[in-house]
C-alpha positions in Angstrom: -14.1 0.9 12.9 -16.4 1.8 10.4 -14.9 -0.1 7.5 -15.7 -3.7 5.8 -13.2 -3.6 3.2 -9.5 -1.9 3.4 -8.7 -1.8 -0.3 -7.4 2.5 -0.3 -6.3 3.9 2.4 -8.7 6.7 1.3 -11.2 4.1 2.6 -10.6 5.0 6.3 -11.6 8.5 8.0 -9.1 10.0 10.3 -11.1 8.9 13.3 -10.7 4.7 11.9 -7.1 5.3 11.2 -6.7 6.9 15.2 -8.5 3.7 16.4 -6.6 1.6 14.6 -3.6 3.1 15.9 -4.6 3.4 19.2 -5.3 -0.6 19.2 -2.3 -1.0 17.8 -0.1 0.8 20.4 -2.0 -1.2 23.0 -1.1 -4.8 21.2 2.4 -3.2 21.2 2.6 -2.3 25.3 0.4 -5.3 26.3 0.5 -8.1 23.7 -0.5 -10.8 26.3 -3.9 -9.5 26.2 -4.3 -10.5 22.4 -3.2 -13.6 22.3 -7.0 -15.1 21.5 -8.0 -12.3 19.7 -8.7 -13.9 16.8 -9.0 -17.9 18.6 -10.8 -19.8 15.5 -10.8 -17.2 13.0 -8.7 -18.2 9.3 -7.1 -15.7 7.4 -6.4 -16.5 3.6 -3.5 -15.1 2.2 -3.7 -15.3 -1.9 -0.5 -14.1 -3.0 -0.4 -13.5 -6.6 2.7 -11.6 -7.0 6.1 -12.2 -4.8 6.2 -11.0 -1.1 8.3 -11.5 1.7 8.0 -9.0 4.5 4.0 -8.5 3.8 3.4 -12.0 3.4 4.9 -13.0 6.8 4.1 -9.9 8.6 0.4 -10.9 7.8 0.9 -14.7 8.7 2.7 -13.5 12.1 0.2 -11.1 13.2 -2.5 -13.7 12.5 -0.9 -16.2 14.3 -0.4 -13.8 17.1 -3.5 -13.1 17.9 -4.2 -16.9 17.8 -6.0 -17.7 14.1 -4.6 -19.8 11.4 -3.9 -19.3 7.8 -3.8 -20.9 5.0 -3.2 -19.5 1.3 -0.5 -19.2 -1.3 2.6 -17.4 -2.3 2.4 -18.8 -6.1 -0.2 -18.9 -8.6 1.2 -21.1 -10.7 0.0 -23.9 -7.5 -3.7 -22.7 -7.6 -6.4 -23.2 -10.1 -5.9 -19.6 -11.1 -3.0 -21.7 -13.3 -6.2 -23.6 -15.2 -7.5 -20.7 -16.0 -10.0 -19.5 -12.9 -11.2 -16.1 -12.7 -10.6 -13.5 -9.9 -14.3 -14.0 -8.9 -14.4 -17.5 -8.8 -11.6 -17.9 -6.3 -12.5 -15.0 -4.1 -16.5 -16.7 -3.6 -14.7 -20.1 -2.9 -12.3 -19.0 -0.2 -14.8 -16.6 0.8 -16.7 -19.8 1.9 -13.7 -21.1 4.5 -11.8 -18.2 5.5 -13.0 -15.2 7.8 -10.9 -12.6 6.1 -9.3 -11.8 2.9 -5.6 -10.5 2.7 -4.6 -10.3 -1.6 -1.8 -9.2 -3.3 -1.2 -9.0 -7.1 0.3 -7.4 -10.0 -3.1 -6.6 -11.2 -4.2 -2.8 -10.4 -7.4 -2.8 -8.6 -7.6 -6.6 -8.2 -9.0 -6.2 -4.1 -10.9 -3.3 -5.4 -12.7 -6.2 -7.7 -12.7 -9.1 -4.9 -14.3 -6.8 -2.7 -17.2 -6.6 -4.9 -17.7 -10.6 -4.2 -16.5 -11.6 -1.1 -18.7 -12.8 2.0 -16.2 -11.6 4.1 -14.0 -8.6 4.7 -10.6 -8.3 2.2 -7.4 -6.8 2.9 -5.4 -5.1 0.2 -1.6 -6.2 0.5 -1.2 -4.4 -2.6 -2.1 -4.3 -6.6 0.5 -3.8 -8.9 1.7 -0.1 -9.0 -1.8 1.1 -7.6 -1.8 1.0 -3.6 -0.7 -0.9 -0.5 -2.4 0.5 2.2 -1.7 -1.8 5.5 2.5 -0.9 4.3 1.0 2.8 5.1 -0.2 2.0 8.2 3.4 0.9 9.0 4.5 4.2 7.5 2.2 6.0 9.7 2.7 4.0 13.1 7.1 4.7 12.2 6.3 8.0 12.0 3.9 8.6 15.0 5.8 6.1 17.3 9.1 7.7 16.8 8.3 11.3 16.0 5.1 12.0 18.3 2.6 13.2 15.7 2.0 12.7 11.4 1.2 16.4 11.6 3.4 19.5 10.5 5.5 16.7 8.4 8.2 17.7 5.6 8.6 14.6 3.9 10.6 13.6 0.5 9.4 10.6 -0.9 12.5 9.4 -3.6 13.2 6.9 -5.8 9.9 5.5 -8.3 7.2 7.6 -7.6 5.5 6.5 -11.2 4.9 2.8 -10.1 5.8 2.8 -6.4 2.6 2.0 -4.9 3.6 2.2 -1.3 4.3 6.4 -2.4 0.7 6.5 -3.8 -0.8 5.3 -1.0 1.3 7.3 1.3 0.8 10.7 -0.6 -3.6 9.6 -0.5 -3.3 8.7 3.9 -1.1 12.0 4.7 -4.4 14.2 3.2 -6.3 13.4 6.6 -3.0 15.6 8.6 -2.3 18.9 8.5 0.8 21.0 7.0 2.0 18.3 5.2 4.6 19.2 2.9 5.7 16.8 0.5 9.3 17.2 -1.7 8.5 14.3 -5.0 12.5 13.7 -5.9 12.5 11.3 -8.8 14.0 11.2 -12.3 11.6 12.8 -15.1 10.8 9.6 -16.2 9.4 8.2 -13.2 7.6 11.0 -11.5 4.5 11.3 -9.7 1.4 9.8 -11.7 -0.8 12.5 -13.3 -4.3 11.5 -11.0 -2.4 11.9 -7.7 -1.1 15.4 -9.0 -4.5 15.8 -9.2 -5.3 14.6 -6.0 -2.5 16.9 -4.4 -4.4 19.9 -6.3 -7.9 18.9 -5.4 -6.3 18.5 -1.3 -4.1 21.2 -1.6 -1.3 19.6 -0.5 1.9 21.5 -0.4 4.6 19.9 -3.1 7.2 20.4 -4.9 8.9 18.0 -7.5 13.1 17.8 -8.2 15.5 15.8 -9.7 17.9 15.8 -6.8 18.3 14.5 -3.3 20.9 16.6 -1.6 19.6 19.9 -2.3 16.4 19.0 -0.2 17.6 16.7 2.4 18.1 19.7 5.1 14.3 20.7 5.1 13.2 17.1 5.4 11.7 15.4 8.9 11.2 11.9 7.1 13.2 10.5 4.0 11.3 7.7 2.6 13.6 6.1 0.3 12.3 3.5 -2.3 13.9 1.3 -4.7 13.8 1.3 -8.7 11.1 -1.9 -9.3 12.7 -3.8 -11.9 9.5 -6.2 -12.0 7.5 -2.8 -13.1 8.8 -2.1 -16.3 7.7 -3.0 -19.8 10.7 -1.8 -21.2 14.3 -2.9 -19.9 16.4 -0.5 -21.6 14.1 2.1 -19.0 15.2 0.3 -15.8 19.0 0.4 -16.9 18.6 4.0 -17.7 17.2 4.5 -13.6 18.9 2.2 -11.4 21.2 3.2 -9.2 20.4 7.2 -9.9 19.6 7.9 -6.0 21.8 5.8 -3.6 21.6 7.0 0.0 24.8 7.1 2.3 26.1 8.3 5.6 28.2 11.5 4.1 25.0 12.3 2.6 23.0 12.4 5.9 25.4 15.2 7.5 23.3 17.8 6.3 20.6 16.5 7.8 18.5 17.2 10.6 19.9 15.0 13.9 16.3 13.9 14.3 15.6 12.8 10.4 13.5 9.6 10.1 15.3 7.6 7.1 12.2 5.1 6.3 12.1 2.6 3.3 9.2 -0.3 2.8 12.0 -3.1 2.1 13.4 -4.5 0.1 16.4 -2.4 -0.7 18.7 -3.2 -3.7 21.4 -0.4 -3.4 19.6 2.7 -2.8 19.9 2.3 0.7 23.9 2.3 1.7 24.7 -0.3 4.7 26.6 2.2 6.2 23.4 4.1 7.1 22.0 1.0 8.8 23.6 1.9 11.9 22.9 5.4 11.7 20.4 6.0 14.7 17.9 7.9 12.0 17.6 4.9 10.1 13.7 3.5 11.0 13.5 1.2 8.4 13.5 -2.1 10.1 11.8 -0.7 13.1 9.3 0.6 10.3 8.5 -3.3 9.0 8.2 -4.8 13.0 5.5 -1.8 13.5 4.2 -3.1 10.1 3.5 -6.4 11.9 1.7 -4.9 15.1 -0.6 -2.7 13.0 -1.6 -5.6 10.9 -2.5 -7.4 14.1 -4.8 -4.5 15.0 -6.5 -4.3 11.6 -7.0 -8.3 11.8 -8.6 -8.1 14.9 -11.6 -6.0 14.0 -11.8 -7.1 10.3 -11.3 -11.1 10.7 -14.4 -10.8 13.8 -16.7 -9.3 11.6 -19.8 -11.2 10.6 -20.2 -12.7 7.4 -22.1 -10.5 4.5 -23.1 -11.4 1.0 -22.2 -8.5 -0.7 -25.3 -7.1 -3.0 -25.1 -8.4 -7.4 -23.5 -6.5 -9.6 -23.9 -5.5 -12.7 -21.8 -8.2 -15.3 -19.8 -6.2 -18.1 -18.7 -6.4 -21.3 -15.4 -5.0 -21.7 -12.2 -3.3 -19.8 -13.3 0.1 -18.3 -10.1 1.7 -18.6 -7.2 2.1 -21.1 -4.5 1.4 -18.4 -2.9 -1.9 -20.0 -2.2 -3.2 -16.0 -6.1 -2.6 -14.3 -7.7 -5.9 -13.3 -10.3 -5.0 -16.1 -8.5 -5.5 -19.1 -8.2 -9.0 -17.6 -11.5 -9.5 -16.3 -14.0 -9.1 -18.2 -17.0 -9.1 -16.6 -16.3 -6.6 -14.1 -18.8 -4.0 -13.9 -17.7 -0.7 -15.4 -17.4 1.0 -11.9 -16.1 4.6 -12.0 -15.8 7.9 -10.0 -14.7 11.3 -10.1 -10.9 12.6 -9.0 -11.6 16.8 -8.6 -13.1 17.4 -12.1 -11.5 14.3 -13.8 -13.4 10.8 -14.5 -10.9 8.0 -12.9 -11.2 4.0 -13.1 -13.1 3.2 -10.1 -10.2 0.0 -9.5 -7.1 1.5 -10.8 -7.7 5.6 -10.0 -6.3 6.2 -13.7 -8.4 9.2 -15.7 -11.0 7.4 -18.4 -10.8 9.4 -21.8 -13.5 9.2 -24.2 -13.1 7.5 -27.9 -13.0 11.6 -29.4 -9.9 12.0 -26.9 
């Protein structure tokens, strides 16, 4: 695989994302031949924001393939409570572990470790930015149980403003062809402006509505998410859009017999139990191919030789205006950016950079 760092899914080519998938299959149909994989490698899960399924998935596929790891689930145990920065912590565990897996509230926070780490680091996703190993269970689901990511109608509902695992999906399914995506989400939480953008730039086939029934006959895969409490500033917002798309089993009868009903877990009521036994509901089949996947992406990126990454430059200020991006926290990061189609974008959180006369 061609890759140091998995921060974006964008990171990968199609040809690293087959490989991956391919080793991944094989773990799946002949685990016994994994089981020293990764004998003496450490992983280091740093776990700034709550996780269950991502945090265990990574500590089981670890163990799995024979490494240990060591890390934590709360920040307020590290020395991140006393005030360490980002950089500090990532060139100390740098020093004992052999791979990096981070999650945090913080857009673009593995975008920044990245840029000090001696060894390869894993985004388990930053704040409403991207989780990129939860789309390689998306895309695994989809390819075990459908044959092929390609020719895919797919409606992507619930928060598509701060859902992160539907911005990272959206960014992976450019590398397939005929994708066609249905964006069903209330006004107030639809698609971010730079992945419009990104759909443009790609031309990507999409269309965006307020309503679920109307569209669920033309879809091959429903990925359902749930409202994210823990993403709003304001409360009175959430109220207003929880509960507005709750999936049931009357609803699915105009659906296609072979719909895939997915979901990245957890659910709070936007998944009915009723459609648990439904035999189109992949969502826990979804988070064990989660776990397999991850075992394929540890094996090739916790064996990879240690590398100081090159200095860069220190700043003097946030980069961009977005009040979440791991800049406004930090500093001294340097003021990376890039270009999104004709649009200037945050090089850690993807969000467009307006000049002062804007």
């Amino acid at each position: 695989m061609s890759i140091r760092n998995l921060v974006d899914f964008g990171d990968m080519s199609r040809a690293d994302w087959e490989a991956i998938y391919s080793r991944c299959c094989d773990i799946m149909d002949h685990p016994s031949d994994y089981i020293d994989a990764c004998k003496g490698k450490v992983a280091c899960n740093l776990f700034y924001e709550p996780s269950t399924r991502t945090n265990f998935s990574f500590q089981a596929a670890m163990l799995r393939l024979g490494g240990t790891v060591f890390g934590f689930a709360d920040p307020s145990s590290s020395s991140t409570a006393k005030g360490e920065k980002l950089k500090d912590t990532v060139k100390m565990v740098s020093s004992y572990a052999d791979v990096i897996v981070m999650r945090s509230a913080r857009e673009g926070a593995a975008k920044a470790a990245s840029l000090y780490s001696d060894v390869p680091v894993i985004n388990a996703g930053d704040g409403g930015h991207m989780h990129p190993t939860q789309t390689m269970a998306d895309l695994t689901t989809i390819t075990r149980l459908r044959g092929s990511v390609d020719d895919l109608s797919i409606g992507l509902c619930g928060d598509l403003k701060y859902g992160r695992t539907v911005h990272s999906l959206v960014k992976a399914l450019a590398k397939f062809r005929k994708i066609k995506f249905y964006l069903i989400s209330p006004r107030e939480l639809s698609i971010p402006e730079y992945l419009r953008a990104f759909m443009r730039e790609h031309g990507m086939w999409n269309v965006e509505v307020t309503g679920l029934e109307s569209v669920i006959p033309q879809l091959d895969a429903l990925y359902m998410t749930r409202i994210q409490r823990e993403r709003f500033a304001d409360p009175r917002e959430y109220e207003r859009n929880k509960g507005v798309y709750i999936l049931t089993r009357r609803k699915l009868d105009r659906a296609k017999k072979n719909l895939l009903v997915m979901h990245p877990l957890p659910r709070v009521d936007e998944i009915a139990m009723d459609v648990d036994d439904d035999p189109r509901a992949a969502y826990f089949q979804q988070a064990r191919f989660g776990m397999f996947v991850r075992m394929a992406l540890l094996s090739d990126l916790a064996n990879q030789a240690r590398f100081s990454p090159p200095p860069v430059e220190i700043g003097r200020g946030p980069v961009c205006r977005n009040p979440n991006c791991i800049t406004r926290e930090d500093l001294y990061l340097p003021p990376l950016t890039k270009m999104q189609g004709d649009t200037k974008c945050c090089a850690y959180c993807d969000k467009a950079i307006f000049s002062d006369e804007n």
